[in-house]
C-alpha positions in Angstrom: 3.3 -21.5 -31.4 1.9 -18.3 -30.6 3.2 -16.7 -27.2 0.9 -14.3 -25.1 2.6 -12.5 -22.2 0.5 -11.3 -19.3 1.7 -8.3 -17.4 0.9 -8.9 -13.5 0.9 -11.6 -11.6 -2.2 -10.9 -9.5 -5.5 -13.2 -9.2 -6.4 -11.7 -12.7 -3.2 -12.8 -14.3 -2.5 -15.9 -12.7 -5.9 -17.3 -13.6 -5.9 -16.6 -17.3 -2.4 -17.9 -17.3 -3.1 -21.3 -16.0 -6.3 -21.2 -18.2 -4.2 -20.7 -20.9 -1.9 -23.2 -20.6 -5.0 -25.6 -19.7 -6.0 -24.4 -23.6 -2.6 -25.5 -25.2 -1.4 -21.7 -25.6 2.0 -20.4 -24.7 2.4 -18.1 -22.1 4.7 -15.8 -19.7 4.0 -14.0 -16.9 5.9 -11.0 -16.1 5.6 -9.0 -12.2 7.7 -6.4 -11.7 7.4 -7.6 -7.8 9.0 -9.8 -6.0 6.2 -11.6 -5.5 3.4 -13.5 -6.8 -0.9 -12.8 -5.5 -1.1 -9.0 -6.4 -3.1 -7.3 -3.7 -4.2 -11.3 -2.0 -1.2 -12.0 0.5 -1.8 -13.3 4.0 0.3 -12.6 7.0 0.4 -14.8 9.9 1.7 -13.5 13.3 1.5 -14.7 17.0 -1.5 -17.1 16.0 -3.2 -14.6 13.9 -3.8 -15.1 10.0 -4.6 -11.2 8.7 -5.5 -10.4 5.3 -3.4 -8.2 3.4 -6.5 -7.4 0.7 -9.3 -9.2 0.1 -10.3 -11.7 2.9 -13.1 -14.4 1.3 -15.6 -15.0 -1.5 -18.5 -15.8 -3.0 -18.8 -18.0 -5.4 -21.9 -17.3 -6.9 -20.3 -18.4 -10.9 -18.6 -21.2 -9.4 -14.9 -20.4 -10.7 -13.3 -20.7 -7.7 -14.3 -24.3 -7.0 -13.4 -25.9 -10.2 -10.3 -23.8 -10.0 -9.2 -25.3 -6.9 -10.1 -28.7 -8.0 -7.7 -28.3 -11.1 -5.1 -27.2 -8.4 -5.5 -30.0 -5.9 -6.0 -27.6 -3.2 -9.9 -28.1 -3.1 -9.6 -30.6 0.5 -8.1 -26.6 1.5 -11.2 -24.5 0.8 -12.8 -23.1 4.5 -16.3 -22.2 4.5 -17.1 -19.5 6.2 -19.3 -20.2 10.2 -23.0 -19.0 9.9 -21.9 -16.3 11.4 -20.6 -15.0 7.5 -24.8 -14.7 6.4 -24.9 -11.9 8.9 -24.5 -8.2 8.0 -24.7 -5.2 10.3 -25.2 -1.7 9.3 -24.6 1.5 11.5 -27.1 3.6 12.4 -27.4 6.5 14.8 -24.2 5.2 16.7 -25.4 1.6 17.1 -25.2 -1.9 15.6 -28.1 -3.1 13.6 -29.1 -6.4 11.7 -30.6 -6.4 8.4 -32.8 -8.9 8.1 -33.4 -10.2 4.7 -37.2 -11.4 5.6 -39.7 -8.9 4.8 -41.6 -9.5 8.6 -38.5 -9.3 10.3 -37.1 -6.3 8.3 -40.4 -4.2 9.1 -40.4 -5.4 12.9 -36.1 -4.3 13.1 -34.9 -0.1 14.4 -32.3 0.2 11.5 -35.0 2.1 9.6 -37.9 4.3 11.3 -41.9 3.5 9.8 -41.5 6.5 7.3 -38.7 5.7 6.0 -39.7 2.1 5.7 -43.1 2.8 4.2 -40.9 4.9 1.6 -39.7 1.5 0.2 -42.5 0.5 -0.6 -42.8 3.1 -3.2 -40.4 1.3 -5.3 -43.1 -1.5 -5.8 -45.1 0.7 -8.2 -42.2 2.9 -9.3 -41.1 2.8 -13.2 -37.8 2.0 -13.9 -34.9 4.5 -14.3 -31.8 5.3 -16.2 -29.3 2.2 -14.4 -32.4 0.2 -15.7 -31.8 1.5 -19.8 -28.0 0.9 -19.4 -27.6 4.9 -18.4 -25.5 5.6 -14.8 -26.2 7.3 -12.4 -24.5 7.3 -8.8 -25.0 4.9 -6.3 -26.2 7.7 -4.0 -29.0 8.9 -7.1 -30.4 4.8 -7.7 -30.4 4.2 -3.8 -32.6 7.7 -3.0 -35.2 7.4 -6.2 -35.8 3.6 -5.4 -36.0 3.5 -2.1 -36.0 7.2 -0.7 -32.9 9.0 1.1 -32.6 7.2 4.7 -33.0 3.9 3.5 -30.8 4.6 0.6 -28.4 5.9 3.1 -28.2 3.4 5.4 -29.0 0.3 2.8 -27.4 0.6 -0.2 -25.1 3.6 0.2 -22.5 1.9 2.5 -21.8 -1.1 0.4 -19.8 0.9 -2.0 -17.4 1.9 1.0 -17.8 -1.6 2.9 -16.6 -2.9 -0.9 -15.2 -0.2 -2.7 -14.0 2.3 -0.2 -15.9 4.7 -2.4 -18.1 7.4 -2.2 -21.5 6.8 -3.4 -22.2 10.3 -4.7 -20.1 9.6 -7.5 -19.6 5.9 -7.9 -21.4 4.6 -11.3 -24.1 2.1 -10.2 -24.2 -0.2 -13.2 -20.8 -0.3 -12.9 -19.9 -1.3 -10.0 -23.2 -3.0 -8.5 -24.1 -4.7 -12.2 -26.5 -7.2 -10.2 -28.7 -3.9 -9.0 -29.3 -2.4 -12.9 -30.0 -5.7 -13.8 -32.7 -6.5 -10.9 -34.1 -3.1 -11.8 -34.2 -3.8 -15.7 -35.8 -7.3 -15.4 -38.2 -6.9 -12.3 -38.4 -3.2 -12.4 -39.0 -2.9 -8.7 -35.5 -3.8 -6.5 -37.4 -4.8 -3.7 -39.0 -7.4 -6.1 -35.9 -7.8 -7.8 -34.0 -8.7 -4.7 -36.6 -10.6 -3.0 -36.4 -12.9 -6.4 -32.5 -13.4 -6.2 -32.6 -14.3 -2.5 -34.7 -17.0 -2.9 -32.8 -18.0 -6.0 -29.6 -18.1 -3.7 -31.4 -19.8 -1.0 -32.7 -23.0 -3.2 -28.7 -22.8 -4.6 -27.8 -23.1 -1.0 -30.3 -26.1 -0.1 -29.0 -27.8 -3.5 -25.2 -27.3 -2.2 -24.5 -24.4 -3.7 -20.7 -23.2 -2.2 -21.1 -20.4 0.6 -18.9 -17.9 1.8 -15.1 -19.4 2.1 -11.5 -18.9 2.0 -8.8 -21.0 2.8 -7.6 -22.8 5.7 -4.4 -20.7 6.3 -5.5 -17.6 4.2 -6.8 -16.4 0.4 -3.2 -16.4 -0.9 -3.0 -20.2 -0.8 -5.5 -20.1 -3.9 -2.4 -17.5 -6.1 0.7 -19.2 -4.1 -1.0 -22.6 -5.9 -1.5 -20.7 -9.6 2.3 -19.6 -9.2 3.7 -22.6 -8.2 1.9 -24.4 -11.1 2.5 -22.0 -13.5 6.7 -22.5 -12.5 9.2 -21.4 -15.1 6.2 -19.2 -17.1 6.3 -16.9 -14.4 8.8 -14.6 -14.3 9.1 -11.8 -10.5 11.1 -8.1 -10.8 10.4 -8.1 -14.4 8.6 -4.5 -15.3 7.2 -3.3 -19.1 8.5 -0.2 -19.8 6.6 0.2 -22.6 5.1 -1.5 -25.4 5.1 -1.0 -29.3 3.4 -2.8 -32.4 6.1 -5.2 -34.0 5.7 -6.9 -37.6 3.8 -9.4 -35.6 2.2 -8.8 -32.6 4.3 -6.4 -30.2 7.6 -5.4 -29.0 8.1 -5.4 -25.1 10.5 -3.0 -23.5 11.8 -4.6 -19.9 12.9 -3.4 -17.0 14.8 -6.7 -15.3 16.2 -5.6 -11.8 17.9 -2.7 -13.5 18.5 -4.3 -16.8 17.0 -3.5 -19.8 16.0 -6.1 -22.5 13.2 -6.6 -24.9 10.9 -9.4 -26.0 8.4 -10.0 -28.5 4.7 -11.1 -28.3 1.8 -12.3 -30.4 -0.7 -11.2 -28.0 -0.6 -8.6 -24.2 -2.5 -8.8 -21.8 -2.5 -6.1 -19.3 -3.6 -7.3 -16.1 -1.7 -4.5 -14.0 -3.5 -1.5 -12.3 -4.5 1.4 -14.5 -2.2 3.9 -13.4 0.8 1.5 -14.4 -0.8 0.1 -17.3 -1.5 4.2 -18.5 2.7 4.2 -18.2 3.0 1.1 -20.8 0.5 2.0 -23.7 2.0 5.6 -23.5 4.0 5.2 -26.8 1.3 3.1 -28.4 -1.7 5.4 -28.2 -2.0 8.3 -26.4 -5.4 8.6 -25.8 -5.8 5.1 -24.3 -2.7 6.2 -22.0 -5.2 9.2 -21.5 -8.0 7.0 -20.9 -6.4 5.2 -18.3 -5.0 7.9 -16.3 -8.7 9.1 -15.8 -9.6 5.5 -13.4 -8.8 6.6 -9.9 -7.6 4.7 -6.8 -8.3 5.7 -3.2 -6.0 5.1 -0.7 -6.6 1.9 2.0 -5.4 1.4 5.5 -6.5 -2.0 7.0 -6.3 -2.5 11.4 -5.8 -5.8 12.4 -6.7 -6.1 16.1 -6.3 -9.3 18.3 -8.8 -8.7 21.3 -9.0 -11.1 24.6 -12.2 -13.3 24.2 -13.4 -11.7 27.7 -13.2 -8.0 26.6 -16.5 -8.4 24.0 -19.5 -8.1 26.5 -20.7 -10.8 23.8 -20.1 -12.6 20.9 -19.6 -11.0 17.9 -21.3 -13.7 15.6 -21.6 -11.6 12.4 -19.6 -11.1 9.3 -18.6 -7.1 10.3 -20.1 -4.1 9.7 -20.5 -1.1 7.4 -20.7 2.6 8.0 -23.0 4.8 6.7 -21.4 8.4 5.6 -23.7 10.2 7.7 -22.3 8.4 11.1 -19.7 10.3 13.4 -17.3 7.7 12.5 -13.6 7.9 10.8 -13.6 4.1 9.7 -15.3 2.5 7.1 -16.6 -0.6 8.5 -15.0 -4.0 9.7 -15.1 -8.0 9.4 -15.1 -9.8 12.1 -12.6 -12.2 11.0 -12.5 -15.2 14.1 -16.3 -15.1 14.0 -16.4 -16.4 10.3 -13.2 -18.3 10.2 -12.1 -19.1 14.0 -9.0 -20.2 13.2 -7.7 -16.8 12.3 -7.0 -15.9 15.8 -5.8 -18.0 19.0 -7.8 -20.1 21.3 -9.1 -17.6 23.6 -9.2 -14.4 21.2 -10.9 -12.5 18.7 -9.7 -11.0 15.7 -11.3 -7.8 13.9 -10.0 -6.2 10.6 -11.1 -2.8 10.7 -10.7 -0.8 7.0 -10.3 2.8 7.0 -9.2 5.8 4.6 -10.9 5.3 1.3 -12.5 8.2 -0.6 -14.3 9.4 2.3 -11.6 9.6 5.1 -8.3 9.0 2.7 -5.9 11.0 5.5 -6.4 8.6 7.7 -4.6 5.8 6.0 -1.9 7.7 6.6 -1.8 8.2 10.2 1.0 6.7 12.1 0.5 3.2 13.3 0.0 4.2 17.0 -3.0 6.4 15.9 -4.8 4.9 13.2 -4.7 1.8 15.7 -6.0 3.9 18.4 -8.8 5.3 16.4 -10.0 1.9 15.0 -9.9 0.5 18.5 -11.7 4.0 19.6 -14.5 3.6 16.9 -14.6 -0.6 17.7 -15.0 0.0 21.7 -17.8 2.4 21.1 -19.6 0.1 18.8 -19.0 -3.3 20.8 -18.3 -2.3 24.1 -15.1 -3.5 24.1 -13.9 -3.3 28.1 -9.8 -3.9 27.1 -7.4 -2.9 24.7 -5.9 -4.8 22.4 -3.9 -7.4 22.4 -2.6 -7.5 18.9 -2.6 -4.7 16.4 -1.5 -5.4 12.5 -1.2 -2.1 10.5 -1.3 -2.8 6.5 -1.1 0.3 4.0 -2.1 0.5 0.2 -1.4 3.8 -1.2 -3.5 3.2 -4.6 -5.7 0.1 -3.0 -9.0 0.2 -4.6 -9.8 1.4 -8.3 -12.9 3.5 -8.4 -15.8 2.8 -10.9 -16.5 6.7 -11.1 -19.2 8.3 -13.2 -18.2 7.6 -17.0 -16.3 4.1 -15.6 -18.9 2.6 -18.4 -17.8 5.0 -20.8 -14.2 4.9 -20.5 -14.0 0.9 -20.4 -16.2 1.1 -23.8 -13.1 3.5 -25.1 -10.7 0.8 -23.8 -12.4 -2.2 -25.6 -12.5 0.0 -28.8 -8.6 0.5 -28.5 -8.5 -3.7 -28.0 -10.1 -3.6 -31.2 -7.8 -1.0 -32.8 -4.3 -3.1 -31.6 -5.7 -7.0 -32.3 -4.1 -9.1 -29.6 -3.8 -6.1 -27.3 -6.3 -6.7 -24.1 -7.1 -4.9 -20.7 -7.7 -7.2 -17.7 -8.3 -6.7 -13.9 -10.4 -5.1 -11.4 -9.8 -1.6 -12.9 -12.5 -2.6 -15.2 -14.7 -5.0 -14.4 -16.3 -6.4 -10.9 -13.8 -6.2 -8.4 -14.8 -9.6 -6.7 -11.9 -12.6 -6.8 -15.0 -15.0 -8.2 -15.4 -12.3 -11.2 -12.2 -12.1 -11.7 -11.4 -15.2 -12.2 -14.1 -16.4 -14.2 -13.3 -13.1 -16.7 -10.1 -14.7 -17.0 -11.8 -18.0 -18.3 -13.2 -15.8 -20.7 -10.4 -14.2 -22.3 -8.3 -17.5 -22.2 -11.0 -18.9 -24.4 -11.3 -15.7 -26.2 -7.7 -15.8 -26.5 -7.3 -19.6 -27.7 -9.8 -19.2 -30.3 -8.1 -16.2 -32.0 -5.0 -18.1 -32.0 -6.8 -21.2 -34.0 -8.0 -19.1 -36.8 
């Protein structure tokens, strides 16, 4: 039988390895960690549950749910309060709503008349290069289809609320796919978006899932895949490096100081790009080249545990994102307890506050004792916060969040022209493709199938 190894033991290898397996294939999963979940991994102190990465999801292609069926752990999935349908923008040092009904959009302060009229220009506007499968920046599509302040305050912040990136050079198609294609098929967005909202609604009166995690935190979805996945996974194991064989390809290994080799019919690299730019090096140079060019920003995430008494009032939204024009050094927050009250204790509140990114990246490398102090400054200013906190939970990724820069469309194209090149050789992760865990995961159904069919011929 044919074996396929999997470098990385993140959402995005863990998922096409069970898939695998579900398809009758042999398989081996090798993380040069300690540990399996990749960037999901949930700590739980003094009552509080904080996210370590990613902290719910949305499962619009409904690969999360049958996933967690196939585990047994779908009694475990937590839907997210009412509170999750809320987002809240910054604007001009204050919290504002935005309303996804046209009367209540128009009647809300996030935007002033001008600027609002100014949308309405994209309702007659042709359609652009994202539309024609060209990029442009995030910053470029926002301003030409719905005019510089609404851009600005709209569009612009999702890519650091998501990305921690910085909209004057993030690619649009790639890393906001749903926008080109609104634009493509509808030509205007506001059309375009007004369409897909009322898709999603109907989805949601016909059960469609909602925002959710699970009960004790997103890493019980990857501690199920590992567990399942036993003796196939294999932790402290690193490629070194990886050449073409007779058949297939030869593995170097790097096994807590030992060095060994193995062989395999088919690799997938489901590692980030600056590691997996290390592995192909002796393969092909240029996709080692190619690779090296996908950046990753650094990310600092705040934990703070407040008293319930010290919010003036509730905070019954999902968070907040920050414009790059506000006098602020974080990047937004989620107001954890509100969506999911568990992750706190009776009687408190828990915010997760993201900073550094593209636009501030020196900040994720304050000492604990300030970067605590300046997301509390920037919270209290925004929520009139009358304490401190109560709890504080500092985590630090040095390379956290892959960037879909301008020429992110370009550079994958290269990378799935080398997959072509080296037959059994494949790319896999959020250096690529959509960084959401739903996207991820149903890629990974993809390739398993892709995978299993190349294996039958």
């Amino acid at each position: 039988m044919k074996r396929v190894v999997v470098a990385g033991a993140g959402i995005s290898g863990l998922s096409l390895a069970f898939d695998l397996e579900r398809l009758g294939a042999s398989v081996l999963v090798l993380e040069s960690e300690r540990r399996a979940g990749g960037k999901i991994e949930t700590d739980r102190r003094d009552g509080y549950i904080c996210e370590r990465g990613p902290a719910s999801y949305l499962d619009r292609h409904n690969s999360i749910t049958p996933l967690a069926r196939s585990l047994g752990i779908e009694g475990r999935v937590l839907p997210a309060s009412a509170a999750g349908e809320c987002r809240l923008v910054v604007a001009d040092g204050r919290l504002h709503d935005t309303p996804l009904d046209a009367g209540a959009f128009f009647r809300s302060r996030l935007l002033p008349l001008s600027a609002k009229l100014r949308m309405l220009a994209d309702l007659v506007l042709p359609r652009g290069p994202s539309a024609r499968g060209q990029e442009e920046s995030v910053t470029a599509f926002a301003s030409r289809r719905l005019g510089t302040l609404a851009g600005e305050r709209l569009l612009q912040p999702l890519v650091s609320g998501l990305y921690a990136g910085d909209p004057d050079v993030v690619s649009l198609p790639a890393a906001f796919p749903l926008m080109a294609e609104l634009e493509r098929e509808h030509r205007s967005l506001v059309l375009g978006l007004r369409a897909d909202l009322k898709q999603q609604r109907a989805k949601r009166r016909a059960g469609a899932p909602r925002l959710s995690s699970f009960v004790t935190g997103l890493d019980e979805l990857t501690t199920a895949l590992a567990s399942r996945l036993g003796d196939r996974l294999r932790l402290g194991v690193r490629i070194v490096q990886v050449e073409r064989a007779e058949s297939g390809f030869r593995l170097a290994l790097d096994e807590n100081g030992r060095s060994s080799s193995l062989d395999a019919d088919a690799l997938v690299l489901a590692i980030p790009a600056h590691q997996a730019c290390q592995v192909v090096r002796p393969l092909d140079s240029n996709l080692s080249e190619i690779l090296a060019h996908i950046p990753y920003v650094p990310v600092a995430l705040v934990h703070l545990g407040y008293f319930a008494s010290a919010l003036p009032r509730p905070a019954d939204a999902y968070g907040f994102f920050v414009p790059a024009s506000e006098r602020l050094k974080i990047l937004g927050a989620i107001f954890a307890s509100a969506i999911f009250p568990d992750r706190a204790p009776v009687g408190f509140s828990l915010f997760s506050v993201r900073a550094g990114g593209a636009r501030h990246p020196e900040t994720a490398g304050l000492p604990d004792e300030e970067l605590t102090a300046l997301a509390h400054a920037d919270l209290q200013g925004l929520l009139g916060l009358t304490a401190p906190p109560a709890f504080a939970h500092v985590v630090r990724h040095e390379r956290g969040l892959p960037q879909y820069t301008l020429g992110h469309m370009e550079r994958v194209a290269a990378l799935e022209a080398g997959e072509r090149r080296y037959p059994g050789l494949h790319f896999h992760g959020n250096a690529y493709h959509n960084a959401g865990v739903p996207e991820l995961v149903s890629r990974s159904g993809t390739l398993a199938r892709r995978l299993a069919e190349e294996f039958s011929r």
